[in-house]
LUMVEXZA-886386 format. One line per field, with one value per residue (C-alpha): residue in one letter; x, y, z; residue number from 0. Coordinates in Angstrom, 2 decimals, decimal comma. Layout:
N
residuo: c(A	...) .
px: c(X	...) .
py: c(Y	...) .
pz: c(Z	...) .
num: c(NUM	...) .
//
This chain:
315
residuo: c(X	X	X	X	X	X	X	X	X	X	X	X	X	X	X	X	X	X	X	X	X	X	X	X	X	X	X	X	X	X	X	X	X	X	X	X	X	X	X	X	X	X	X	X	X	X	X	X	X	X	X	X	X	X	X	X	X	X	X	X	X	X	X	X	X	X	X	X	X	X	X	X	X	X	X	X	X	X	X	X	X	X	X	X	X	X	X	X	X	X	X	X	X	X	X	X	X	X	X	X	X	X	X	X	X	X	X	X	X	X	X	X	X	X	X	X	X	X	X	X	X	X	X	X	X	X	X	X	X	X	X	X	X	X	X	X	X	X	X	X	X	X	X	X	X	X	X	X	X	X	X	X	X	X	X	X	X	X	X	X	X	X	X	X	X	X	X	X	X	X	X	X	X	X	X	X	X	X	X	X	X	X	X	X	X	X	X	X	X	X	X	X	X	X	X	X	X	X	X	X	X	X	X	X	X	X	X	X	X	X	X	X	X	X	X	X	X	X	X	X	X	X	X	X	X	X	X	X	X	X	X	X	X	X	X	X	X	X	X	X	X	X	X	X	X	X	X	X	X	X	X	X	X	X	X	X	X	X	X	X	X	X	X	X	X	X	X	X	X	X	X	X	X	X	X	X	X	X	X	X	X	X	X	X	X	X	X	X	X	X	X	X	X	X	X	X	X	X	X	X	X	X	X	X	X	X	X	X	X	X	X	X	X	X	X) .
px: c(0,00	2,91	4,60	1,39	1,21	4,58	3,58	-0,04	1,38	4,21	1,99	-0,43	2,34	3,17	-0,07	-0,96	2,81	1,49	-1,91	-3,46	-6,88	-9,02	-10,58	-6,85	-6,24	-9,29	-7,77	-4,27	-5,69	-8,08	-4,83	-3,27	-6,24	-5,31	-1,97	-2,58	-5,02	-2,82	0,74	-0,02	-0,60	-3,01	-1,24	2,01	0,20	-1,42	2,21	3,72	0,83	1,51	5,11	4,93	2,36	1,45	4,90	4,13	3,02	6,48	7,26	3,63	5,30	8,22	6,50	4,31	7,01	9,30	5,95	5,43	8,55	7,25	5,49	8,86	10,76	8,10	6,70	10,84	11,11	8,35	8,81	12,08	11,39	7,71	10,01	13,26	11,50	7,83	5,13	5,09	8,94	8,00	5,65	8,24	10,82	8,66	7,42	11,42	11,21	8,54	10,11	13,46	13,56	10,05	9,29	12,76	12,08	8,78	10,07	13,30	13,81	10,23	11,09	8,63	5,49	7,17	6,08	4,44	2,03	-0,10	-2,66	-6,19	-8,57	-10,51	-13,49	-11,79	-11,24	-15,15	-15,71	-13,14	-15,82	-17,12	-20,85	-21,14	-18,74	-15,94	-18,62	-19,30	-15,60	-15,35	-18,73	-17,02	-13,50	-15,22	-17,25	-14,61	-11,54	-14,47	-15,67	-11,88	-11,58	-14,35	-12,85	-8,91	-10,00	-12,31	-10,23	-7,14	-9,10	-10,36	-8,13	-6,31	-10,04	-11,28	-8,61	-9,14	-12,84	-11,55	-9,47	-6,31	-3,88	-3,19	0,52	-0,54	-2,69	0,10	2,23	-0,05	-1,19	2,57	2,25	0,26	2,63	5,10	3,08	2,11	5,86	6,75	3,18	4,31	7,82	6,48	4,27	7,32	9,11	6,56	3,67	5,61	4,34	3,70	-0,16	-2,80	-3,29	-7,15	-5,29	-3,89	-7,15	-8,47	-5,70	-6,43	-9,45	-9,53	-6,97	-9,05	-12,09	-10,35	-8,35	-11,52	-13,24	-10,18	-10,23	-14,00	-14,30	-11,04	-9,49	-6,66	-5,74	-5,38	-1,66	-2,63	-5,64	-3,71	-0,92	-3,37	-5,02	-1,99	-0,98	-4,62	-4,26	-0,76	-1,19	-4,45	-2,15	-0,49	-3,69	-5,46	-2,73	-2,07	-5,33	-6,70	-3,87	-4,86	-9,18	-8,62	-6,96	-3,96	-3,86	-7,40	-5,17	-4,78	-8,33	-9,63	-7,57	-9,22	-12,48	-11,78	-10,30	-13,52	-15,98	-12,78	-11,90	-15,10	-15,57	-12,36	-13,08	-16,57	-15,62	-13,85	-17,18	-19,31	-17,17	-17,35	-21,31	-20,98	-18,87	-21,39	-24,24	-23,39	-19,29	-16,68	-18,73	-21,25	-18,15	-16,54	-19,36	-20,17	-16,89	-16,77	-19,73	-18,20	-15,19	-17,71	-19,37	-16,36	-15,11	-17,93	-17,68	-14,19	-15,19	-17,74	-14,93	-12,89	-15,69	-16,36	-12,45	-12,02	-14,85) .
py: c(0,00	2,34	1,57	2,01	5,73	6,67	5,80	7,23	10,69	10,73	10,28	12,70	15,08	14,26	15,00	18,44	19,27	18,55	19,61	21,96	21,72	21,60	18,28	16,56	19,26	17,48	14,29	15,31	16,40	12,72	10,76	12,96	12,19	8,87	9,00	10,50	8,28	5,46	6,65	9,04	8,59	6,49	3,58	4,61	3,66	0,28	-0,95	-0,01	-1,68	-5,00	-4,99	-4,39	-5,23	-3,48	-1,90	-0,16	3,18	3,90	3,88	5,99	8,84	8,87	8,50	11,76	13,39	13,42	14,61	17,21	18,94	18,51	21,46	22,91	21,32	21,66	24,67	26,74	24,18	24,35	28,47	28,41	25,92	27,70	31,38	30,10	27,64	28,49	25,70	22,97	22,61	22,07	19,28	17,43	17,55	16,47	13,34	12,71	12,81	9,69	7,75	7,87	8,42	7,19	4,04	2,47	3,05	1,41	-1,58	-2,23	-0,73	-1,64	-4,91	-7,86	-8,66	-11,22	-14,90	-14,71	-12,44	-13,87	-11,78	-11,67	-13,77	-12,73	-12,69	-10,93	-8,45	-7,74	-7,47	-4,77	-4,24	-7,14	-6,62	-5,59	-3,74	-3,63	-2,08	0,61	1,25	1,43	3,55	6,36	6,49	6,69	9,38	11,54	11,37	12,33	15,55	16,22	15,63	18,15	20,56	20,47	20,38	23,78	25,87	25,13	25,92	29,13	29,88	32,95	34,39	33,97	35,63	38,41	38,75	39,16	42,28	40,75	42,06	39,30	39,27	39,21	36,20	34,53	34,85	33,76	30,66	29,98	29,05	25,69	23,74	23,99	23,37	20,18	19,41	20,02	18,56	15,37	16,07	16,01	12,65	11,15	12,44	11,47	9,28	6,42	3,37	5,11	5,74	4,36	5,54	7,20	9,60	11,05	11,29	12,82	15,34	16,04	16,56	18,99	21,13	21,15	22,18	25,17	26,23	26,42	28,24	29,92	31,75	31,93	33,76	36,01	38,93	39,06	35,36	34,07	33,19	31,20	29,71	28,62	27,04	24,80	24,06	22,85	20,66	18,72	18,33	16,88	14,61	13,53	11,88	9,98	8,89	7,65	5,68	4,21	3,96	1,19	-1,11	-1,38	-0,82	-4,43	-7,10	-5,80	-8,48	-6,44	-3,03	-2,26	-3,56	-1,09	1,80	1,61	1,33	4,45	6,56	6,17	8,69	10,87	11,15	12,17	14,47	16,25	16,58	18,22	20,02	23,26	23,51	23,23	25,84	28,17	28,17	28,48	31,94	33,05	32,64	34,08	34,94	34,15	34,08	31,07	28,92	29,65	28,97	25,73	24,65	25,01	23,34	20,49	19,81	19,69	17,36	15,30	16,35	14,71	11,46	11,06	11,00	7,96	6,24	6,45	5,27	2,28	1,33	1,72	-0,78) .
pz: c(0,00	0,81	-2,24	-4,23	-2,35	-3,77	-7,40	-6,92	-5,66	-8,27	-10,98	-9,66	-9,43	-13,05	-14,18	-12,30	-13,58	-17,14	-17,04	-19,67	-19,22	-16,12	-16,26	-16,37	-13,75	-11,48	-11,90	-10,93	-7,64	-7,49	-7,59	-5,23	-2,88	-3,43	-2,85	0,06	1,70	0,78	2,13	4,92	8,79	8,63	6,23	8,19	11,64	10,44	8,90	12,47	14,17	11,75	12,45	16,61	17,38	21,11	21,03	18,21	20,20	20,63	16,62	15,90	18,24	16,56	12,85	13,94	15,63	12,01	10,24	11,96	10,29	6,77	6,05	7,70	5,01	2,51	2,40	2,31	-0,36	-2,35	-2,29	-3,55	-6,52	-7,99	-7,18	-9,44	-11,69	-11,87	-10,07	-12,54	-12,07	-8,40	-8,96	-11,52	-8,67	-5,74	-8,43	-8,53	-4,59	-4,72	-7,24	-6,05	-2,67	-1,46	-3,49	-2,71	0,91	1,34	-1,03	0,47	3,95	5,51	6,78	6,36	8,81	11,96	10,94	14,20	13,03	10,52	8,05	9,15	7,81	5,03	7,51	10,60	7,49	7,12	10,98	11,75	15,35	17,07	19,25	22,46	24,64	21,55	18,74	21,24	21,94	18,09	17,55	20,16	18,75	14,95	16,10	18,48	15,04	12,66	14,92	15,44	11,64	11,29	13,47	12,38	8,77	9,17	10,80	8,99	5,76	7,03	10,01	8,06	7,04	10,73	12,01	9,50	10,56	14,64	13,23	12,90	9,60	7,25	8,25	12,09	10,98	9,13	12,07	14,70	12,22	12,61	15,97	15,42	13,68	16,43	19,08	17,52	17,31	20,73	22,28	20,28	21,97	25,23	24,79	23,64	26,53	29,69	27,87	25,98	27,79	30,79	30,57	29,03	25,13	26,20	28,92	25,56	23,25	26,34	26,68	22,82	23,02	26,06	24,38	21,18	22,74	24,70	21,90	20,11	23,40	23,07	20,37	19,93	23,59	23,26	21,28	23,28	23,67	20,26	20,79	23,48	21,73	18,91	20,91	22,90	19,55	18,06	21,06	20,93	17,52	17,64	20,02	18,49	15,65	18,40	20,09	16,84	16,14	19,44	20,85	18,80	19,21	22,81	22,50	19,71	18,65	17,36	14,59	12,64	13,06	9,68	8,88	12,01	10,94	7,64	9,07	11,48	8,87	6,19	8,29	9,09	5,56	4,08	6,98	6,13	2,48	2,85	5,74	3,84	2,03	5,39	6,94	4,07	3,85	7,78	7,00	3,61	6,68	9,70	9,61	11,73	14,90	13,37	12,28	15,54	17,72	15,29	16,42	19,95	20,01	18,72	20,51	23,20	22,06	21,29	24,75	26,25	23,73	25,22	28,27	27,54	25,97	29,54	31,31	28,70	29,11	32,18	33,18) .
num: c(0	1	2	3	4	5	6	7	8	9	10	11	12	13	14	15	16	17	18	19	20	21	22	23	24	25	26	27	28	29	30	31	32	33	34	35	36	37	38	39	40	41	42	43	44	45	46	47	48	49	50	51	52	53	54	55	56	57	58	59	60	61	62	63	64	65	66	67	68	69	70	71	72	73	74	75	76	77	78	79	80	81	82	83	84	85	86	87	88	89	90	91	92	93	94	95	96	97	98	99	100	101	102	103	104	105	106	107	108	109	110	111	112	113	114	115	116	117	118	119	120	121	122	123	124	125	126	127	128	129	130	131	132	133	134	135	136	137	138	139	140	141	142	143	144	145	146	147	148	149	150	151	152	153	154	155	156	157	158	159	160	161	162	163	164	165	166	167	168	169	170	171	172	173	174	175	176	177	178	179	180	181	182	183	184	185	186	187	188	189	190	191	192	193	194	195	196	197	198	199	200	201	202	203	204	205	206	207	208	209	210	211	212	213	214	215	216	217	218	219	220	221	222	223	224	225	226	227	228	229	230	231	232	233	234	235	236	237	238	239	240	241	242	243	244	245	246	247	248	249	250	251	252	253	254	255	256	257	258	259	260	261	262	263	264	265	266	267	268	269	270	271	272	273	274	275	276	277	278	279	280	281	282	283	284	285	286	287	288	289	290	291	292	293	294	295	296	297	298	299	300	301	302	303	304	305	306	307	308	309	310	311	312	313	314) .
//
């Protein structure tokens, strides 16, 4: 699947690079989606999970901590290729990056699933929840990463607009809007730090979750604290990586991971993509305040589905 990523990606890249007209344009940006779904976190957690097993939390840390620095890389990068070369250039060179660097990675570094591990069964496949107590443990962590889906995908959409509408200058905005990706560094940081196999997986969503919500409470509630707002809402969502990935391993069987991740990603994933659309009728309706409010309203709620989800575990 990894492998498949890099080629999906690099041909997508291809494409947009060549593109002349806007339906091949569309379908650049379908194979990306692709690509992406394919090679990203989610893929990356459920090969972890396949090779380790329950140790695998300390390996999803690590995996999220290294991703955090992309758009670090990335973004430098990408600016310096579309200013010297123009953007197409750009998309040619990061299409080299996949096929070169990428695809020989996943092929021949990725070691092998352990013998001792053996591939689900084509029916374990198809029952990625089992009744009872486990399909509500998997019912509440769908539902808390597709509201936190939701909320992460909105506001990083619209974040720079919102700010706009609260009387910040674009630069301010740009500035402040800075301030997440770090804090989702160094909150990762930290649960490498104190959390690895220290605590319980939940403790973390928890801790995600709560910093989402009062990010979000945050921002909606104060002028004067966006900073702050910000920083908290990058720390929940940073750690949220971690806790997706690692709490499943623990809430299942660890040998239907990557069938489970699958499963939890689905509602996520469409969530995310409609999302930027949901968030910009929210703003055509009643402005920055309704989106805001919209969203606070919802890291509530997925505050309080957390908390269900400790109380069902710790049963």
């Amino acid at each position: 699947m990894l492998a498949a990523s890099s080629l999906l990606l690099a041909a997508a890249h291809l494409l947009l690079a060549a593109a002349n007209i806007y339906p091949l344009y569309l379908l650049a940006w379908l194979l990306m989606g692709l690509g992406m779904s394919s090679g990203l976190y989610d893929a990356g957690f459920a090969t972890l999970g396949r090779l380790y097993g329950l140790g695998a939390r300390g390996a999803i840390t690590n995996l999220t901590l290294f991703g955090g620095f992309a758009s670090t890389v990335c973004w430098p990068l990408s600016a310096f290729l579309v200013q010297h070369e123009g953007w197409r250039f750009a998309c040619v060179c990061y299409a080299a990056i996949h096929l070169l660097i990428c695809l020989p990675l996943h092929l021949w570094v990725i070691p092998p699933p352990p013998a001792t591990a053996p591939a689900p069964a084509r029916s374990e496949l198809r029952q990625a929840s089992a009744t009872g107590r486990e399909r509500t443990r998997f019912i509440l962590l769908a539902s808390i990463q597709t509201v936190a889906a939701l909320i992460v995908s909105m506001l990083s959409v619209h974040l720079l607009t919102l700010l706009q509408l609260r009387g910040v200058s674009l630069a301010a905005a740009v500035g402040l809007g800075a301030l997440v990706g770090p804090s989702q560094v160094g909150a990762r940081v930290a649960e490498m730090l104190i959390g690895r196999n220290r605590h319980h997986p939940i403790w973390t969503m928890l801790a995600s979750v709560s910093l989402l919500a009062t990010g979000v409470w945050l921002l909606l509630a104060s002028r004067s604290a966006i900073a702050l707002a910000l920083i908290l809402y990058g720390a929940g969502n940073g750690i949220h990586t971690i806790a997706r990935g690692a709490l499943p391993l623990v809430l299942f069987d660890p040998q239907r991971y990557a069938a489970l991740m699958g499963k939890l990603a689905t509602p996520s994933l469409i969530v995310q993509a409609a999302a930027p659309s949901i968030g910009a009728l929210l703003l055509g309706a009643g402005g920055g305040n309704l989106v805001l409010t919209t969203l606070a309203l919802a890291a509530t709620l997925n505050l309080g589905l957390c908390v269900c989800l400790v109380a069902l575990v710790r049963r």
